[in-house]
N, C-alpha and C positions, 0 to 999 in steps of 0.2 A: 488624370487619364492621359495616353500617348498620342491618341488620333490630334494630326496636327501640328504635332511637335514634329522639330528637326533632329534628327540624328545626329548627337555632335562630337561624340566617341564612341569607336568598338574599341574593345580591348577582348585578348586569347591569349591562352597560354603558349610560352615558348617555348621550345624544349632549346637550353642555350648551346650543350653541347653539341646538340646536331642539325641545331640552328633550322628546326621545321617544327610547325606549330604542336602543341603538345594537344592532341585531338580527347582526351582523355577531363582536359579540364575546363572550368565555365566557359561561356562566351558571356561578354558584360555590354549590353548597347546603352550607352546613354542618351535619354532622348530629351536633351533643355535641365537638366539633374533631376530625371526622373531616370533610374536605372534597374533594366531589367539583362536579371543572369537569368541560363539556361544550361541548364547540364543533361544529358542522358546518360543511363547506367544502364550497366544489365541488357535484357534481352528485353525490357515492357516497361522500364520506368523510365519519368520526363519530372525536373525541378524546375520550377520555376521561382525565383525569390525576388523580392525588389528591394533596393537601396540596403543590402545587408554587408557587400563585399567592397573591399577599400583597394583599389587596383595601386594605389602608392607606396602599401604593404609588402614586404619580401614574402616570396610564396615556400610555402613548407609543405612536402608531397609525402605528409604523414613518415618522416623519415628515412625514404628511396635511395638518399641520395642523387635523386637528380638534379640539377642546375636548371631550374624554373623561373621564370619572370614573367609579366606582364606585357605585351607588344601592341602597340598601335599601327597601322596601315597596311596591315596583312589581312585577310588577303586584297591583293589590288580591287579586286571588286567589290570588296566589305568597306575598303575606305572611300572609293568612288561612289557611295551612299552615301556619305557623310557631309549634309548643310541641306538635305532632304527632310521634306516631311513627311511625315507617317501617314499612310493613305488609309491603310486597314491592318488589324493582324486576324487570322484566319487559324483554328485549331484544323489539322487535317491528321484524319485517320485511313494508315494502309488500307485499303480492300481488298489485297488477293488472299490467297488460300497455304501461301507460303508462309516460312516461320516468322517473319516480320508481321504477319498479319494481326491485324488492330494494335500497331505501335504506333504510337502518336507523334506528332508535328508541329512545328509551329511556325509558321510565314508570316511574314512582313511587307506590306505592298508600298510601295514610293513610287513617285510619276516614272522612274526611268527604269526600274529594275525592281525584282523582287528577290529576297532571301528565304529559305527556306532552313531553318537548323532541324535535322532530324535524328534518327539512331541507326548509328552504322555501325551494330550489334555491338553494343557494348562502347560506346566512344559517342561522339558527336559527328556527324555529318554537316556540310553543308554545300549547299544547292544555291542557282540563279539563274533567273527566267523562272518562266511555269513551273508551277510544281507536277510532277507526271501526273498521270491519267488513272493512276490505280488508289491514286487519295479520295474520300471523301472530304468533303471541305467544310466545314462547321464556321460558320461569318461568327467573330464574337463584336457584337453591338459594343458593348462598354470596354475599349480598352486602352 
């Protein structure tokens, strides 16, 4: 389980050519070598997998040709988490009535700061501080 653990690596895709994170592929937090990836797709799906993805690996983006790696300390506020421990993670579901509604979420609480990875239609989003006011907030007990 993570609750408790310190966060001791993010790692995100980079896109190297344009040298800004590749929004498109995993986020991977390790927390003590418990590692949990998060990816969104589409307009309603959320993965979540653990300990499956080897960030040491050269990345292949199914043959795009894009120039993809692995980056630690982006963003500044992803790594300014890092030597924290896990306070809670929380599933949150949209609530409005727009097309994002019932896409799901997933936040991270630590004593200084919280993350939120969400779906920014099709891509990964991510958030810090409260998560806004139109989530539903599901506490998961075991995580």
């Amino acid at each position: 389980m993570l609750k408790g653990r310190r966060l001791t690596q993010a790692f995100l895709v980079w896109d190297v050519e344009d040298d800004a994170w590749f929004s498109d592929g995993l986020i991977l937090l390790d927390f003590e070598g418990e590692q949990v990836e998060i990816v969104h797709q589409k307009f309603d799906e959320l993965s979540i997998t653990w300990n499956t993805v080897d960030p040491t690996q050269p990345l292949d983006w199914a043959g795009q040709g894009l120039r993809l790696a692995w980056r630690q300390g982006v963003p500044g506020e992803l790594a300014a988490l890092s030597g924290q421990r896990l306070r809670a993670v929380e599933l949150l579901e949209w609530a409005s009535e727009d097309m994002a509604g019932g896409m799901v979420a997933v936040t991270f609480t630590f004593p200084d700061d919280q993350v939120t990875i969400y779906n920014a239609l099709d891509e990964n989003g991510m958030d810090f501080g409260l998560p806004d006011r139109q989530y539903t907030r599901h506490m998961l007990d075991e995580c």
